[in-house]
GULUM-67030 format. One line per 8 residues: number of its first residue (from 0); their letters; for each residue z, x, y of C-alpha. Coordinates in nm, 3 decimals, always signed. Layout:
# residues N
NUM) A) Z X Y | ...
This chain:
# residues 384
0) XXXXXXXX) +0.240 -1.576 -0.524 | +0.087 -1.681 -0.890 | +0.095 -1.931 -1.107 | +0.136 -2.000 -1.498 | +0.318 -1.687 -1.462 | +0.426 -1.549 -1.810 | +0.823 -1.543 -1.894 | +1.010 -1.233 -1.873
8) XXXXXXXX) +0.892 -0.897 -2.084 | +1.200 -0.713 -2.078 | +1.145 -0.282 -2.067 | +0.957 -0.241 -1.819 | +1.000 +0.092 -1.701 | +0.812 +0.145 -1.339 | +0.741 +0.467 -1.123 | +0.602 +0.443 -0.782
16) XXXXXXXX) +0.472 +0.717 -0.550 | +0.485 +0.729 -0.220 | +0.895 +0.536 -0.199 | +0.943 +0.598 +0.161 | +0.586 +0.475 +0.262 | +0.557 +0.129 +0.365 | +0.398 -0.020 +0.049 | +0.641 +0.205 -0.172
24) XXXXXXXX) +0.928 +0.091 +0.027 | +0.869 -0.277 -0.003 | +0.719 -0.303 -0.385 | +1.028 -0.141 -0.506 | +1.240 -0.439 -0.313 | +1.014 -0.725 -0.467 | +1.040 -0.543 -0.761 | +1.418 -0.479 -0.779
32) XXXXXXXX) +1.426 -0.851 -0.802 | +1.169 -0.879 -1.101 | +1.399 -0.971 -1.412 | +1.120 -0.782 -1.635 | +1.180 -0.459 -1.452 | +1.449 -0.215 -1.677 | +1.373 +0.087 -1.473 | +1.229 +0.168 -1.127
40) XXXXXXXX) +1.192 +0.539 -1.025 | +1.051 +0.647 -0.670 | +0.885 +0.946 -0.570 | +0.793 +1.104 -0.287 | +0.869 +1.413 -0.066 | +1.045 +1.221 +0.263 | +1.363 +1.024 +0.244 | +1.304 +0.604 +0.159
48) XXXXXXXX) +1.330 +0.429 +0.452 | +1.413 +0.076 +0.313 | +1.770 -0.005 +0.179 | +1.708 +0.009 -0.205 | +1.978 -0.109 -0.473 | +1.828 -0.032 -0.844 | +1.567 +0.210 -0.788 | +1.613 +0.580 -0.850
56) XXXXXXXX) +1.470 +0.835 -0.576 | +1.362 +1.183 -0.702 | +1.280 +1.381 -0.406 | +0.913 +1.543 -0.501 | +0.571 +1.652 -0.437 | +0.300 +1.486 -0.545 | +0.288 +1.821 -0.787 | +0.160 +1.683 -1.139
64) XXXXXXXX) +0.329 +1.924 -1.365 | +0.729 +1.808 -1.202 | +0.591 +1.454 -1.204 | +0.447 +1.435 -1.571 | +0.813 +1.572 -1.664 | +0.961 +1.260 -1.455 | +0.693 +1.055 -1.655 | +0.828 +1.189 -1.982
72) XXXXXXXX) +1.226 +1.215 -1.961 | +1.244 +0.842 -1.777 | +0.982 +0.689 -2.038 | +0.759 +0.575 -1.797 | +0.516 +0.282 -1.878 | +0.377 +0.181 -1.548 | +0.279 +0.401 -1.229 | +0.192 +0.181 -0.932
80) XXXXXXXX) +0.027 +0.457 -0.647 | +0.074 +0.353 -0.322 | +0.043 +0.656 -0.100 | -0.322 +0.566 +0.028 | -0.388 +0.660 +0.344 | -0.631 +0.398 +0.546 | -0.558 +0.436 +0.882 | -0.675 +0.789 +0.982
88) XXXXXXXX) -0.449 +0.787 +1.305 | -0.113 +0.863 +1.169 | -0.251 +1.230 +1.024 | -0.485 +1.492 +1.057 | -0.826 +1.457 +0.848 | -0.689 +1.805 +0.628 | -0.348 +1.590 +0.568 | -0.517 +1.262 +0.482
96) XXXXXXXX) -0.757 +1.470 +0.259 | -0.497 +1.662 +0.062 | -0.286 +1.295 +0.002 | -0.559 +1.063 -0.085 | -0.754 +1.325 -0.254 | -0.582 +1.620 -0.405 | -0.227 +1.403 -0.462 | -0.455 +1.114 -0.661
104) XXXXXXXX) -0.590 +1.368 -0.875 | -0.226 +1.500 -0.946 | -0.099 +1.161 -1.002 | -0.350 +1.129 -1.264 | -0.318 +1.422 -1.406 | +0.076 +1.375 -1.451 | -0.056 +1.003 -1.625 | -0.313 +1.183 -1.875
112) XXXXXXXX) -0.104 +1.406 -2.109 | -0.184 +1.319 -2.465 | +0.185 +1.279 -2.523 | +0.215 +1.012 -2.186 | +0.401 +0.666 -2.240 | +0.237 +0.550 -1.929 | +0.023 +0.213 -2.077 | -0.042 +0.128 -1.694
120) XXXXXXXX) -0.163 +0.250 -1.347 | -0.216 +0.018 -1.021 | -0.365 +0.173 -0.765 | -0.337 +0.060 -0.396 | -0.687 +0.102 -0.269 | -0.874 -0.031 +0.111 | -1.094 -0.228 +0.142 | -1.279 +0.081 +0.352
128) XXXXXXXX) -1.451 +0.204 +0.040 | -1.719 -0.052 +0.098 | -1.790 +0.067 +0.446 | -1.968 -0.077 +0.752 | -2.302 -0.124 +0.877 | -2.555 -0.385 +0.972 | -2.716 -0.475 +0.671 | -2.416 -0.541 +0.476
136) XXXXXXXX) -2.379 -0.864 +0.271 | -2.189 -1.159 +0.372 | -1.929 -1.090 +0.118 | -1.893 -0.798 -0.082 | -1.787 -0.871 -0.428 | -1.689 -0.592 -0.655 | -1.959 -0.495 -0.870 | -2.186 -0.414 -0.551
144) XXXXXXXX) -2.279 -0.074 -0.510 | -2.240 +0.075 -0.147 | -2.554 +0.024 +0.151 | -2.438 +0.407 +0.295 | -2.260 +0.679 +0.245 | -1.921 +0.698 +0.442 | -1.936 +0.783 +0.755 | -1.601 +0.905 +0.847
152) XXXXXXXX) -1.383 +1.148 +0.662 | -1.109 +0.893 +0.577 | -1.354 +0.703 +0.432 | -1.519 +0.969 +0.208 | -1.149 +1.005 +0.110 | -1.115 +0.693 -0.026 | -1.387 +0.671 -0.218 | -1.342 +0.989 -0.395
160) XXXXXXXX) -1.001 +0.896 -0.493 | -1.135 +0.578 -0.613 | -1.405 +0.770 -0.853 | -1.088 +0.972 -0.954 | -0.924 +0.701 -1.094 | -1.200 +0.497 -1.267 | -1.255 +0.837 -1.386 | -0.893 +0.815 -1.562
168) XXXXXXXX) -1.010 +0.470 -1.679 | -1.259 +0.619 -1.851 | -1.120 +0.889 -2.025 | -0.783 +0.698 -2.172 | -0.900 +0.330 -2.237 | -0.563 +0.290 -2.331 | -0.463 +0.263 -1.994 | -0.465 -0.036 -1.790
176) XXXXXXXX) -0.607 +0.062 -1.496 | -0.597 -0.159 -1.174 | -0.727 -0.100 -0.850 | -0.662 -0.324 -0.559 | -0.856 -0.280 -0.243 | -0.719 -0.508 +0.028 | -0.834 -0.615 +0.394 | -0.706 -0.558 +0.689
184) XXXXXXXX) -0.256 -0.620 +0.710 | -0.079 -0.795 +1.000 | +0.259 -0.860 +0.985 | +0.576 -0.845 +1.184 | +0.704 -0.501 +1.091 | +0.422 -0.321 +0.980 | +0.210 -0.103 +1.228 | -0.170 -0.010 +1.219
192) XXXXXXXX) -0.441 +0.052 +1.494 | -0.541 -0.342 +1.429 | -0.187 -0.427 +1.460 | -0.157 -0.200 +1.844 | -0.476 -0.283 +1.962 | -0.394 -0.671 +1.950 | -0.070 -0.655 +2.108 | -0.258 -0.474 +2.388
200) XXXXXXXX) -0.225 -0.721 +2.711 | -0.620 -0.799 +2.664 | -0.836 -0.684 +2.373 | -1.117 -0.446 +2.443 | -1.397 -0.550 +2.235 | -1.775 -0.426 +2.241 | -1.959 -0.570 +2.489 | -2.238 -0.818 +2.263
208) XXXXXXXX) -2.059 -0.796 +1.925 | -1.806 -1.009 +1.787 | -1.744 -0.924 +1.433 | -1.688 -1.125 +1.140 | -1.274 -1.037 +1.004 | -1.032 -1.090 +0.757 | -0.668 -1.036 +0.764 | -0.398 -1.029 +0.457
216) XXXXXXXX) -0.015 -1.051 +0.565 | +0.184 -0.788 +0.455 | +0.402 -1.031 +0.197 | +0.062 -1.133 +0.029 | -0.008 -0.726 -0.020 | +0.323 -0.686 -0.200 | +0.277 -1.008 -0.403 | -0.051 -0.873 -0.499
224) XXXXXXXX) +0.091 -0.560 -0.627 | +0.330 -0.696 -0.801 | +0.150 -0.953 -1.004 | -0.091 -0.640 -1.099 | +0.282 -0.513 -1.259 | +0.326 -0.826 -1.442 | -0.077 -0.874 -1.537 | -0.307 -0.668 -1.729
232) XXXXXXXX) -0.522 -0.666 -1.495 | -0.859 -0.376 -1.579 | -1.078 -0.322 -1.326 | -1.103 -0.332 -0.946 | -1.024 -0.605 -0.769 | -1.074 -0.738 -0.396 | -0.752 -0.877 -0.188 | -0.802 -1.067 +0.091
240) XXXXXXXX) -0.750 -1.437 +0.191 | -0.908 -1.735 +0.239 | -1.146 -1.751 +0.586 | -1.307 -1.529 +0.808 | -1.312 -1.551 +1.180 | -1.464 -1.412 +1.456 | -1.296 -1.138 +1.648 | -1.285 -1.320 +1.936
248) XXXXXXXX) -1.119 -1.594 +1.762 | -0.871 -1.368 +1.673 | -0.714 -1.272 +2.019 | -0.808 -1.638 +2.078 | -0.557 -1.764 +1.848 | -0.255 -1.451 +1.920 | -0.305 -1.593 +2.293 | -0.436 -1.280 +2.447
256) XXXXXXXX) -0.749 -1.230 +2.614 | -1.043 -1.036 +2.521 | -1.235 -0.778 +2.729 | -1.570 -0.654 +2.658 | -1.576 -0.323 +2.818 | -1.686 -0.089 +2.543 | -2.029 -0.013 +2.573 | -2.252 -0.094 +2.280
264) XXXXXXXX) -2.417 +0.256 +2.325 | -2.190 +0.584 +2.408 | -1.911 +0.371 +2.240 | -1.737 +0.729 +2.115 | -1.722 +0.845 +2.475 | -1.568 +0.520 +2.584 | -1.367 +0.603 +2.298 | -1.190 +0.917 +2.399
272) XXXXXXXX) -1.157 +0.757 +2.786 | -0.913 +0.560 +2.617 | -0.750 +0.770 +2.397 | -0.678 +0.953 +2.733 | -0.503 +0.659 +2.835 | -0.288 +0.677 +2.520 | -0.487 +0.419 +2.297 | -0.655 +0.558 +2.000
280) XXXXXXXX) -0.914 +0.402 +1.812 | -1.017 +0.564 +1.483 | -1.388 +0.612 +1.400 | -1.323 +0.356 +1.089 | -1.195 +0.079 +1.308 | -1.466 +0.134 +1.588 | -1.743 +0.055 +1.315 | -1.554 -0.242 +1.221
288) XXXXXXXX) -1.562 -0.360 +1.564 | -1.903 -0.358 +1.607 | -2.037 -0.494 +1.258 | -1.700 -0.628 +1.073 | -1.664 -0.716 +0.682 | -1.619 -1.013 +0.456 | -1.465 -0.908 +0.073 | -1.482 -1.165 -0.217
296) XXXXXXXX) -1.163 -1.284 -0.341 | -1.283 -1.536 -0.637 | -1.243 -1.212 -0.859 | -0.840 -1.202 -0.830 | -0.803 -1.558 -0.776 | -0.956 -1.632 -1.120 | -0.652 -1.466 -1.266 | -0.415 -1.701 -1.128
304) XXXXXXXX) -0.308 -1.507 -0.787 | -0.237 -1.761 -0.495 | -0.234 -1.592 -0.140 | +0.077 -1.770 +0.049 | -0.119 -1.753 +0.366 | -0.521 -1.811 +0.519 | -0.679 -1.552 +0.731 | -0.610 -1.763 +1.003
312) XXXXXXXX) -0.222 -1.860 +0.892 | -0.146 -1.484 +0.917 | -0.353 -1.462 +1.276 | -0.153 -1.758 +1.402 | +0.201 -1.592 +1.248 | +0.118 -1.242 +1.361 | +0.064 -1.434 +1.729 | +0.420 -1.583 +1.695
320) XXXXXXXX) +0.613 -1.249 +1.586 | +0.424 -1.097 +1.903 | +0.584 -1.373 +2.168 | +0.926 -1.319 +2.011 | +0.915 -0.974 +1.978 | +1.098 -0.874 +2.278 | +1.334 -1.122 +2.274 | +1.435 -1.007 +1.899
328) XXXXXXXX) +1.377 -0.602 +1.968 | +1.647 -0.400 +1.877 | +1.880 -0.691 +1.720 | +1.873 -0.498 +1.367 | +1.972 -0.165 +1.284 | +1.679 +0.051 +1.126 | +1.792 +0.159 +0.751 | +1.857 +0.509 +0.718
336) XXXXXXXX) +1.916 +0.685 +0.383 | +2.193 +0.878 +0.333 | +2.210 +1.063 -0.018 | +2.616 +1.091 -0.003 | +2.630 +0.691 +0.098 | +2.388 +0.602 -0.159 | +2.598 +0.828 -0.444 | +2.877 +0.640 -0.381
344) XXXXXXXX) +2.753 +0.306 -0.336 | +2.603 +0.362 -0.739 | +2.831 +0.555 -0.907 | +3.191 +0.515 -0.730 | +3.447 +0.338 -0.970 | +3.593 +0.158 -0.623 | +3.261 +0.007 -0.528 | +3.240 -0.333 -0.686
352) XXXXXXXX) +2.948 -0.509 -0.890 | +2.925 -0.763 -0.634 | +2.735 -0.971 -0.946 | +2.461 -0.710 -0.980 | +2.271 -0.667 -1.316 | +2.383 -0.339 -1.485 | +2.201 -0.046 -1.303 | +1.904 +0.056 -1.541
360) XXXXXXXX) +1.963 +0.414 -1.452 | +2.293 +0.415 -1.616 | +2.125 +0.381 -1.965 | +1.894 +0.694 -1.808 | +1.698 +0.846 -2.114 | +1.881 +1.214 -2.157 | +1.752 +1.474 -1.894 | +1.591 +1.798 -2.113
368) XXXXXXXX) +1.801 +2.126 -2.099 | +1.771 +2.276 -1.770 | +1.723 +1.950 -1.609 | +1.399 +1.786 -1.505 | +1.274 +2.050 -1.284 | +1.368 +2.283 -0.982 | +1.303 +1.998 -0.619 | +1.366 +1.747 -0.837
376) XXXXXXXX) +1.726 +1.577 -0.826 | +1.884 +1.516 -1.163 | +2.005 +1.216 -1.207 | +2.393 +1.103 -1.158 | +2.639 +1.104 -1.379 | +2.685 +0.777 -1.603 | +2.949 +0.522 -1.411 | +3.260 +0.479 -1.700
């Protein structure tokens, strides 16, 4: 949430990568709802998988030449990136590599033509680029350079993709470019290797550290990316909450228990015992574990961002989503998108407005002879 909040700037016109991610999925909700937003047009290769009302979905690669035409024809203004992969668990080091990596340095590309009307780009960055170790600071604020060089691939990955953009910065000043790296996420329907390893019956931990953490809930991410819509906002800038806790305080406060039975030597080998078991913990996360990490939030704060929620308000809700989690499993129906549902939903004379704004899309700039591009779906006819 923010304050002193400016009054509507009608014309926005917003793309965002990575639609049927997470982040993608739930920006383009919050945003849907943003009375400065004209336009919202998602991206990305796999079906959405939240139920979407205004937002256009053009089924793509992250390839910059189809995207730069998307950029062009639908008058594009602001590109929010969300696609950042920070959990190395849910893909392979070559597939993390070629998204964070190779698809940044497309998105830019698509952004840099001379010709571009894209004035913004917010980038969804971890709070990983800083890395891990024992001699870190307290609190690392954003102008402080890093102790090491990563350690782990994902890591690497992340901070090249981060040099890629200031990169972009660099080269077309007038861009606004933002980059948000953010702490750790809980919340009640988001999953990560934090978010499985405390709903674990006890918590392993390493036997003689407890580590210093900070958690963001997921609404405070999405709020956060937002207000970097409605802000100029240049620069990088660090998201996490108010308060740090221990780790043990942590499992203290979800009600679990924690067990130190990882070794503070060999801790790899104990490692892969467990991912035998079917628990994985990812080399990024194991570091963590041992020496933790404390970001600097004064920077955003100063702009007039509010986080809804402390470090340990989202510890204490995350504990309450896990005791009613099994009571409430199951109770909704998943979304799934349908392409045929969706047409009709927008464009069928029989469907009513139910008090909607006027679709932006309708007003849809005109589509170039030949249409946009072959994988790319043009877009529906105009509703009479």
């Amino acid at each position: 949430m923010w304050k002193n909040r400016p009054g509507p700037m009608p014309g926005k016109r917003i793309l965002i990568t990575g639609l049927s991610t997470y982040w993608g999925g739930r920006l383009a909700q919050a945003l849907e709802r943003n009375p400065s937003v004209e336009a919202i047009i998602g991206v990305d290769s796999e079906d959405p998988t939240r139920e979407l009302e205004r937002t256009e979905f053009v089924r793509v690669s992250n390839q910059h030449t189809l995207i730069r035409r998307i950029v062009k024809a639908a008058e594009i203004d602001t590109v929010v990136d969300s696609r950042l992969v920070v959990d190395s668990v849910v893909t392979s080091p070559r597939l993390a590599h070629e998204n964070n990596v190779i698809g940044t340095l497309n998105i830019l590309a698509a952004c840099s033509n001379p010709e571009s009307p894209v004035r913004k780009l917010v980038f969804k960055s971890s709070a990983h680029y800083y890395g891990t170790g024992r001699d870190d600071p307290a609190f690392w604020t954003e102008d402080m350079r890093r102790m090491h060089e990563p350690r782990t691939p994902l890591k690497q990955d992340i901070v090249e993709a981060e040099a890629a953009v200031a990169d972009f910065g660099e080269k077309n000043p007038e861009v606004t470019v933002t980059t948000l790296r953010f702490c750790n996420v809980l919340g009640p329907d988001i999953v990560t290797s934090h978010t499985r390893l405390l709903s674990l019956p006890v918590v392993p931990m390493i036997l003689g550290f407890d580590p210093r953490y900070q958690f963001i809930r997921a609404d405070d991410v999405v709020s956060a990316l937002e207000y970097a819509v409605d802000h100029d906002l240049p620069g990088v800038y660090n998201g996490a909450p108010d308060g740090v806790l221990a780790f043990s305080e942590v499992i203290d406060l979800i009600g679990k228990r924690a067990l130190p039975v990882l070794p503070p030597w060999g801790t790899g080998l104990a490692r892969s015992v467990l991912k035998r078991t079917g628990f994985h913990i990812p080399p990024e996360m194991l570091l963590q574990l041992r020496f933790g990490r404390g970001i600097d939030n004064r920077k955003l704060k100063a702009t007039g961002f509010r986080f809804g929620c402390s470090t340990r308000e989202t510890v204490i809700k995350f504990g309450e989503h896990l005791r009613l989690r099994s009571v409430l499993r199951g109770v909704k129906e998943p979304y799934r998108y349908e392409k045929e549902v969706e047409d009709f939903l927008r464009w069928s004379p029989s469907v009513r407005e139910r008090g909607l704004p006027e679709h932006p899309s309708r007003n849809f700039p005109p589509v170039p002879a030949g249409g946009i591009s072959e994988g790319v779906e043009e877009p529906a006819p105009r509703r009479r």
